[in-house]
C-alpha angles and dihedrals in degrees: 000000000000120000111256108247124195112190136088097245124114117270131219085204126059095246125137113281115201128169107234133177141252104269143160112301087223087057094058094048092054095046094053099027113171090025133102122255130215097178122168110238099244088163146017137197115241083271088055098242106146115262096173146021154153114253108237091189144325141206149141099250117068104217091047083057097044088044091054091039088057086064097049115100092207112124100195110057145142131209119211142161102222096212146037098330097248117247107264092029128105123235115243136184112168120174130159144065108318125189110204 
């Protein structure tokens, strides 16, 4: 199964590519509760926690989201899991400017 990716770069995988918005964060979260989340930051509050964002990709399995997330040229970007942190899984926010 190939990560779904939902952003408009080129993919090296021949998952479904869709243009979205800048939306809520929280919105995001509720529409793919229990995935992973690789959004791109469009907006921040004055403490600089994300308040918006585009979804790069999601899925329910993590190394298929950070996979996608690697292809993606967004540079600020966060990584969730927008659930119960399954057992077994590490817990990762990452938010902020990458290089890759």
């Amino acid at each position: 199964m190939q990560p779904k990716l939902l952003s408009p770069f080129k993919s090296k995988s021949s998952a479904t590519q869709v243009t979205g918005g800048s939306e809520p964060i929280a919105a995001i979260e509720a529409r793919y509760r229990d995935e992973w989340l690789a959004i791109e930051v469009t907006a921040t509050d004055r403490r600089g926690d994300a308040t918006r964002g585009i979804v790069i990709a999601h899925d329910k399995d993590h190394d298929r989201a950070v996979e996608a997330l690697m292809q993606s040229p967004a540079k600020d970007v966060m990584f969730i899991y927008s659930g119960d942190i399954p057992i077994g899984a590490d817990g990762v926010l990452l938010h902020g400017h990458i290089s890759l």
